[in-house]
C-alpha positions as CSV (number, residue, x, y, z in Angstrom):
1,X,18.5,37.5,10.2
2,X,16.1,35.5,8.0
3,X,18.2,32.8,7.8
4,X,18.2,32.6,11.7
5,X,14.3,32.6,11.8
6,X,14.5,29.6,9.6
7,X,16.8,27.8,11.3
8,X,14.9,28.1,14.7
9,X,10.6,27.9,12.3
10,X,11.9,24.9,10.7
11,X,9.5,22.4,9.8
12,X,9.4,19.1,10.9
13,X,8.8,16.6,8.0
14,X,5.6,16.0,6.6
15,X,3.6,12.6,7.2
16,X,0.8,10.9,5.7
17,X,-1.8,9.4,8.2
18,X,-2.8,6.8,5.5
19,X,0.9,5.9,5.0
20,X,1.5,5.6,8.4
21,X,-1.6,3.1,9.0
22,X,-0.3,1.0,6.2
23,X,3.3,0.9,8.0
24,X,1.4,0.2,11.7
25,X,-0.5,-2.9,10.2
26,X,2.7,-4.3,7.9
27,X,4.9,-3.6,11.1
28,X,2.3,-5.2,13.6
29,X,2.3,-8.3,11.4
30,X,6.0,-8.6,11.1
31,X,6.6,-7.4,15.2
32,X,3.7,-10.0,16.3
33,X,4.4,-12.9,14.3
34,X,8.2,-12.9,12.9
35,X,9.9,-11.1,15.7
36,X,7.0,-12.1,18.9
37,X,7.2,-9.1,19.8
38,X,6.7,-9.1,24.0
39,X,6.5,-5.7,25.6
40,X,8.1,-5.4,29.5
41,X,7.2,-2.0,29.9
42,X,5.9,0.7,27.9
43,X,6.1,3.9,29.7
44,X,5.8,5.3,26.2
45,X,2.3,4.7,25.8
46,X,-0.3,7.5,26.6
47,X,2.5,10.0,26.9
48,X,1.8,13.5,25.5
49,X,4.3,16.0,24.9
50,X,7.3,16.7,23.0
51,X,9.8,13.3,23.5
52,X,12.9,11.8,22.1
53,X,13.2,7.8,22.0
54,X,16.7,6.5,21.9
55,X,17.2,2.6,21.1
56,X,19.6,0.1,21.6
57,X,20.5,-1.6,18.0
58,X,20.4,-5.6,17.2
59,X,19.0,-5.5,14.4
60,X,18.2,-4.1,11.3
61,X,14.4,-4.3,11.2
62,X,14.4,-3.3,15.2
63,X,12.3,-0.5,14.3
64,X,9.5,-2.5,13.7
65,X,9.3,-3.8,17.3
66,X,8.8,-0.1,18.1
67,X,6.4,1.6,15.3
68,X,3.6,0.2,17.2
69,X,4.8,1.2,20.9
70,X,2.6,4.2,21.0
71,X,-0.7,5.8,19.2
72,X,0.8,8.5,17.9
73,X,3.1,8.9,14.6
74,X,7.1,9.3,15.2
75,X,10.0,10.6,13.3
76,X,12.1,7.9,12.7
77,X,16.1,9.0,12.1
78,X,17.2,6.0,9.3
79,X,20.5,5.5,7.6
80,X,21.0,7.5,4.3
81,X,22.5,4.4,2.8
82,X,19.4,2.4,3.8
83,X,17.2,5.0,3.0
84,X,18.1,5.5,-1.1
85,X,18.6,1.9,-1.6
86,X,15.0,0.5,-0.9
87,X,12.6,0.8,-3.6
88,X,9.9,2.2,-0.9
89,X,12.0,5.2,-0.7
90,X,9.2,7.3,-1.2
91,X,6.7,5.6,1.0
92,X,9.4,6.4,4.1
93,X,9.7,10.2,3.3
94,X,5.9,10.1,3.8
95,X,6.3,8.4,6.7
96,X,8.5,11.4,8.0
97,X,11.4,9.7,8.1
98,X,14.8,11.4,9.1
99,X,17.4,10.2,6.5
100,X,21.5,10.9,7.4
101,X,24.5,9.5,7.1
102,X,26.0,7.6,9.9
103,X,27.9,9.3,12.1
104,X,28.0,12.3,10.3
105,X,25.3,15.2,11.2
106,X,25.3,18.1,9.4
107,X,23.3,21.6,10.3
108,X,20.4,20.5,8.3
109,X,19.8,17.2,9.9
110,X,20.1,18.9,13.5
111,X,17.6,21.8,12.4
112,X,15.3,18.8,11.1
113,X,15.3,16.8,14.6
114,X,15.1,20.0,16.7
115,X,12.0,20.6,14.4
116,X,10.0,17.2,15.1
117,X,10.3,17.7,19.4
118,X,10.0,21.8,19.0
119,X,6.6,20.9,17.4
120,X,5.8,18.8,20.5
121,X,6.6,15.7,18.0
122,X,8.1,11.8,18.9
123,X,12.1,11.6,17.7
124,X,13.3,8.1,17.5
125,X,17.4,8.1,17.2
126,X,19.7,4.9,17.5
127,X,22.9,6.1,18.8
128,X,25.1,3.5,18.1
129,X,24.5,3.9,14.1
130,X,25.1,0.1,13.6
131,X,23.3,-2.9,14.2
132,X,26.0,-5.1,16.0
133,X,27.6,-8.3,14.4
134,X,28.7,-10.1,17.4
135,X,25.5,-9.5,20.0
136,X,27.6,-6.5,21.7
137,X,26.8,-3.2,21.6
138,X,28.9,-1.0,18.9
139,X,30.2,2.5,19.6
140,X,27.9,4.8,21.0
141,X,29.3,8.4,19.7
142,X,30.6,11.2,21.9
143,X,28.2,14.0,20.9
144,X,25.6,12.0,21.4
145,X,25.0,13.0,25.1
146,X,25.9,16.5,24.6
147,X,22.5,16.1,21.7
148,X,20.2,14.5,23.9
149,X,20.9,17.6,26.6
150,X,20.5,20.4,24.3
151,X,17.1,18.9,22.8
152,X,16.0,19.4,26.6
153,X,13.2,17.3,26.1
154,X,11.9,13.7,28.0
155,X,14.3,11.1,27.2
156,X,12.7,6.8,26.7
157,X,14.6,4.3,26.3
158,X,13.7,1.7,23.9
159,X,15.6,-1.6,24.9
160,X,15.0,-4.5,22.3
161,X,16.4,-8.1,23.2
162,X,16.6,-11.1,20.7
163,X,16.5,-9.5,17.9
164,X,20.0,-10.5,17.2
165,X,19.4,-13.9,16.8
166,X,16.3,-13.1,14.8
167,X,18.2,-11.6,12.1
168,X,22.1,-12.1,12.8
169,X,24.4,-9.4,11.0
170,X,26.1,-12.0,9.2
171,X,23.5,-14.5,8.2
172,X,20.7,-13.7,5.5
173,X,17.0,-14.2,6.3
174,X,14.9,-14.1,9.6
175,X,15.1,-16.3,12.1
176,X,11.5,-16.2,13.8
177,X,11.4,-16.0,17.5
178,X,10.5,-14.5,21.0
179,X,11.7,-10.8,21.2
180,X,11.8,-8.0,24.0
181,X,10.5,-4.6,24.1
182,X,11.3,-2.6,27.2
183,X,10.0,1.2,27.6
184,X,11.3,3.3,29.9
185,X,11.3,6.7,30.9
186,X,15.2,7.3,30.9
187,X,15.4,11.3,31.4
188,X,12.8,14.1,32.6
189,X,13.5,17.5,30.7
190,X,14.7,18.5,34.1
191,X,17.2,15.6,34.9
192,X,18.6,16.7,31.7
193,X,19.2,20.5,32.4
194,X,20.5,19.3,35.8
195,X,22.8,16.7,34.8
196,X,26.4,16.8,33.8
197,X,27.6,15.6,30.6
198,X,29.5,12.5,32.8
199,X,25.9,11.9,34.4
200,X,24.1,11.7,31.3
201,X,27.0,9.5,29.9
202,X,27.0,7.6,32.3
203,X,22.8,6.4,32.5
204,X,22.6,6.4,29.1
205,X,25.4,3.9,28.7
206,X,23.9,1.8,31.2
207,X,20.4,1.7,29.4
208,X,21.8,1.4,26.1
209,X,25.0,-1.2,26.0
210,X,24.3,-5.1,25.8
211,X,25.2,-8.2,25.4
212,X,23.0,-10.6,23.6
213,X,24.5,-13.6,24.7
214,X,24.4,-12.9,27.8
215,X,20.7,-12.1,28.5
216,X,20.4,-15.1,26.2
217,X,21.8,-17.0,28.6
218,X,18.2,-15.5,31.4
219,X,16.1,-15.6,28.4
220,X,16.7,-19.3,26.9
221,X,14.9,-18.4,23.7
222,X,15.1,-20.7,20.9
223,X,15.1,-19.0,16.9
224,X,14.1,-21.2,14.0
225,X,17.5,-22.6,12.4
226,X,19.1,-21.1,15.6
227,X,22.0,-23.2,15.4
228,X,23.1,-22.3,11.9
229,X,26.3,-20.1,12.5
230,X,27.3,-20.2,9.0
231,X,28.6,-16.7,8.2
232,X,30.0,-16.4,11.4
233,X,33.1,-17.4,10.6
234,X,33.4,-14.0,8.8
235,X,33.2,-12.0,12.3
236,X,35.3,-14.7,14.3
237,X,37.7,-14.5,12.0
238,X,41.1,-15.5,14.2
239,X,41.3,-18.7,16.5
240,X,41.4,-18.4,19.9
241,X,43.4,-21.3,20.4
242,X,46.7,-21.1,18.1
243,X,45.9,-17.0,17.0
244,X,46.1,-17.8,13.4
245,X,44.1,-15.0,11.3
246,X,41.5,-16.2,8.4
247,X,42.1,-19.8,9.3
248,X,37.9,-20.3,10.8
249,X,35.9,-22.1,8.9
250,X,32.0,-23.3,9.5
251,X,31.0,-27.0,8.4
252,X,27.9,-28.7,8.2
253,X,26.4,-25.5,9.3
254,X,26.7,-25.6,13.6
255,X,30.3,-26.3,13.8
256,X,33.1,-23.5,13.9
257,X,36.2,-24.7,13.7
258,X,40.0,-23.4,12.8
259,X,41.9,-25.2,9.5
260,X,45.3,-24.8,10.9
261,X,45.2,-26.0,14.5
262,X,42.1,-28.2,14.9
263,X,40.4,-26.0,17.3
264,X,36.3,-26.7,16.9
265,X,33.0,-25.7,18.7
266,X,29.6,-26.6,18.4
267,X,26.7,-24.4,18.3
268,X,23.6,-25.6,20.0
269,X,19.7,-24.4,19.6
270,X,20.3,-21.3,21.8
271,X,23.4,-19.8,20.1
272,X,25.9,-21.0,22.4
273,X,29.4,-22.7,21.7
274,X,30.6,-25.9,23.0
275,X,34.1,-26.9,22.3
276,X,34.4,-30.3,20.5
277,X,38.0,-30.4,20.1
278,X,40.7,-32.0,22.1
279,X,43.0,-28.7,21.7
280,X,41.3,-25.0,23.1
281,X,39.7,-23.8,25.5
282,X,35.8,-23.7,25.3
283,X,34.3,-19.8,24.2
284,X,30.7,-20.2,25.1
285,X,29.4,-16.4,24.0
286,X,30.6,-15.7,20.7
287,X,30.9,-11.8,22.5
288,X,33.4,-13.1,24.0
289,X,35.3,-14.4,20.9
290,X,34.8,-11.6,19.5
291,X,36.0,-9.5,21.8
292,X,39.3,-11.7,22.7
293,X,39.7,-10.7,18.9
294,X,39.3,-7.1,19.2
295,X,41.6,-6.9,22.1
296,X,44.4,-8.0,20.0
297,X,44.0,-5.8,17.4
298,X,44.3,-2.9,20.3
299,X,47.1,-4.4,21.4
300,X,48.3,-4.5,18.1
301,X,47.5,-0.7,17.7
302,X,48.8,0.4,20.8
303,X,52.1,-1.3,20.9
304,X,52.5,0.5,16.9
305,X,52.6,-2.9,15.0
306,X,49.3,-2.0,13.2
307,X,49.1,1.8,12.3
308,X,47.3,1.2,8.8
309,X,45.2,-1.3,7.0
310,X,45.0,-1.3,3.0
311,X,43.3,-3.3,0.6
312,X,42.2,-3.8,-3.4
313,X,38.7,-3.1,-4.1
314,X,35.8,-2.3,-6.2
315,X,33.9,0.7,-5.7
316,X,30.0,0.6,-5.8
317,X,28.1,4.1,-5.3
318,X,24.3,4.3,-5.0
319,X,22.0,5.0,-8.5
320,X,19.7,7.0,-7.3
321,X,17.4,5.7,-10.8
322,X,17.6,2.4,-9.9
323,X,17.9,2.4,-5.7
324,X,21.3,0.7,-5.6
325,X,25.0,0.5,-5.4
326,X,26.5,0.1,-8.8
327,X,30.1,-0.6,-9.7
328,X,32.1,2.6,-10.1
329,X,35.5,1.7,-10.4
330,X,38.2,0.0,-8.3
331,X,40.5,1.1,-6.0
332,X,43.5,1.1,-3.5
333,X,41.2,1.8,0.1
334,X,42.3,1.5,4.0
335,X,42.2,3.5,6.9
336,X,45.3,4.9,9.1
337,X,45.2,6.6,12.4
338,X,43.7,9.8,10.7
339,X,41.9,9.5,7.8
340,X,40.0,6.9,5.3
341,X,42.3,6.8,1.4
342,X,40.3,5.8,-1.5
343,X,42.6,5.7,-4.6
344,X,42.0,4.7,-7.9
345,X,39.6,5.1,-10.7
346,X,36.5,5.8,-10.7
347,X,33.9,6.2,-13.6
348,X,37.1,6.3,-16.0
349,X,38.8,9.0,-14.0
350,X,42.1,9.2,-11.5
351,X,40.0,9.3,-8.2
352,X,42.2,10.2,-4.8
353,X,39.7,10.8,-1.6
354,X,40.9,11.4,2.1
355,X,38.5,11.7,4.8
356,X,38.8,12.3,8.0
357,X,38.3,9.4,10.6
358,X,37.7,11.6,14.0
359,X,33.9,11.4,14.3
360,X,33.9,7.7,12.7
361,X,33.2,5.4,15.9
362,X,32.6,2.9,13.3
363,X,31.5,2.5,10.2
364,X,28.5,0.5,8.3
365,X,29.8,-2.9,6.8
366,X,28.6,-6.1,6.1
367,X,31.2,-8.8,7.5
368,X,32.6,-10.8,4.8
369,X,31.6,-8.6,2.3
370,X,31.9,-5.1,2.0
371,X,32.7,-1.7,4.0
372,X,31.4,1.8,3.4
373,X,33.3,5.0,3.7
374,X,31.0,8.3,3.4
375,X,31.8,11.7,2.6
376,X,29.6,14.7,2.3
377,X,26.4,13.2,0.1
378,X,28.4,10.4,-1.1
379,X,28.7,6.9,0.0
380,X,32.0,4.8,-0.6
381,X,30.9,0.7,-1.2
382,X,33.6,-0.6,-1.2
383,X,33.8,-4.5,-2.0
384,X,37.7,-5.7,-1.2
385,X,39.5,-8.3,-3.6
386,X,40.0,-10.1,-0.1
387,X,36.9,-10.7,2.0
388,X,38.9,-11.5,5.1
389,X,39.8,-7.8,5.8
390,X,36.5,-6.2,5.9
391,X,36.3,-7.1,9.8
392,X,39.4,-6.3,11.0
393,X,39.5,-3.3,8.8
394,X,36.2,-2.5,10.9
395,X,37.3,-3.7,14.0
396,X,40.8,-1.2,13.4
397,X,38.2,1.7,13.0
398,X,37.0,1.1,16.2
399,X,40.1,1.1,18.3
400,X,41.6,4.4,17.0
401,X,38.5,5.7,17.8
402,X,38.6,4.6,21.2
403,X,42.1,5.1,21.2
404,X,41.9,8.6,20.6
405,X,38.8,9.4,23.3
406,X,40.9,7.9,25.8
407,X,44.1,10.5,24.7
408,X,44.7,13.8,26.6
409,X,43.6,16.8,25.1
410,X,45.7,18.6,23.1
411,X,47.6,15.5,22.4
């Protein structure tokens, strides 16, 4: 019975005002003059009240377009990974920050969000878990919608445009330019209790999936270095003209182009492609490379060719005395229909790890260089012998996820 009173008087975390003021003026530099930060809307402001944000993710400094959206302090929900590998990681916890492991939520961290609207508190969540590597939305999770209802608070959207091509997934640095902030008062608490879980699916969906390229293509918004695509071979890793895999290559940094057949496009100031071969059709919206690509790995899934992806790799796990991933070990790791398979030896032991893939929509990577698989408290760096398979291993991740929401039950 104590326990229970616990559960439902827990505390939301603790913040410092001063802390919080330091992170307001550091953020309001970065949002105003790296990121030009341009509000549309922002319902947000002046609202009093118990309220959960949920924002789109470009980027992985997004949240600093939003710290300043409002007056009073939030509760920001981070990455676990992000969280124990900066060297500010106690500056964040007094910033009330809600640390977790991508999509993964255990009792505590439920109890800990419930706590931050139950004492009439601002939760900011990203649903998707992952900044996106090709300017389209990743994987919103299923439970996701089912949360938002049973929080049974006011629902804002927080939509952020251009941040993508301020800080691409698969380039280093920041690219400074014009970005969007739009607030927006998504759900009443209730909307909420009278919606079904399709409904609230279905608006949230709408609010929350993008693609860059696309409102690129309204916004015309040029980025310093915008043109620079190198490291984006990594994501567009198969030609869309002859279908070869691992065969795209960037030169003279603007030009993607494909050693086997010829194929080559051009980036221009904006981000978009222009083909520049004689072979090939032109892709303008590297989305929709990217996407051409993913499709065949479906169909590769679907029609059983590809039931299982394995490859060689080091090991890194976070040092929680240093804030970083160190080498642990190396190891045999891939993903089937079912589960993640880490095995090897780690730390001079036999290591054999499987874990489940159901509630993996996808999972955090860095194209071209490394993919993480996380169990319980521990996180899985894993850096392959082979660079070329972190994408489609991540890509393969994503379709038996989709694969399986789209099965019958009980199949």
């Amino acid at each position: 019975m104590q326990n229970e009173k616990a559960k439902h008087h827990a505390q939301p975390p603790r913040q410092s005002r001063f802390c919080y003021f330091l992170a307001r003026i550091v953020t309001g530099f970065v949002a105003r003059f790296i990121f030009k930060r341009r509000f549309i809307r922002n319902e947000l402001r002046g609202k009093r009240g118990p309220i959960v944000v949920i924002a789109n993710h470009q980027a992985a400094y997004d949240f600093v377009n939003l710290f300043g959206a409002t007056s009073r302090r939030m509760h920001f929900v981070i990455s676990e990974s992000f969280y124990n590998t900066l060297p500010i990681k106690k500056f964040l916890s007094r910033l009330g920050v809600i640390a977790k492991q991508q999509f993964q939520t255990t009792i505590k961290d439920i109890h800990l969000m419930k706590s931050v609207t139950a004492a009439g508190g601002i939760l900011v969540i990203y649903p998707a878990g992952l900044m996106c590597e090709d300017g389209l939305s990743t994987p919103i999770p299923a439970a996701t919608y089912q949360f938002l209802q049973w929080l049974g608070v006011p629902v804002y959207m927080a939509r952020t445009s251009g941040t993508y091509f301020a800080m691409p997934k698969w380039a280093d640095g920041l690219r400074s330019g014009r970005t969007y902030m739009d607030i927006f008062r998504l759900f009443s608490a209730e909307e909420l209790r009278e919606a079904t879980l399709d409904e609230i699916k279905e608006r949230t969906d709408a609010a929350m999936l993008f693609d860059a390229y696309r409102e690129q293509e309204e916004l015309l918004v040029e980025y310093k270095n915008g043109g620079n695509i190198e490291g984006l071979e990594n994501v567009l890793y198969v030609c869309p003209h002859c279908r070869s895999e691992h065969t795209v290559r960037v030169r003279d940094g603007n030009i993607i182009y494909c050693e086997h057949c010829g194929y080559a496009e051009e980036s221009d100031k904006y981000g978009f492609l222009h083909k520049i071969s004689e072979c090939g059709e032109e892709i303008r919206y590297v989305s929709d490379w990217s996407r051409m690509i993913y499709d065949m790995v479906r169909k590769e899934a679907v029609e059983g060719h590809l039931d299982e992806l394995y490859t060689d790799a080091e090991i890194q796990m976070i040092d929680g005395r240093c804030c970083k991933f160190v080498p642990v070990g190396h190891a045999r790791v891939g993903v089937d229909r079912e589960h993640f398979h880490i095995d090897g030896v780690l730390r001079g032991e036999d290591f054999s790890l499987s874990v489940s893939t159901a509630n993996f929509a996808s999972l955090p990577f860095s194209p071209g260089r490394y993919f993480e698989i996380q169990h319980g408290a521990d996180i899985f760096r894993c850096l392959p012998t082979s660079s070329d398979t972190v994408m489609k291993l991540a890509n393969l991740v994503k379709v038996f996820y989709e694969l399986r929401a789209e099965a019958p039950v009980g199949e």
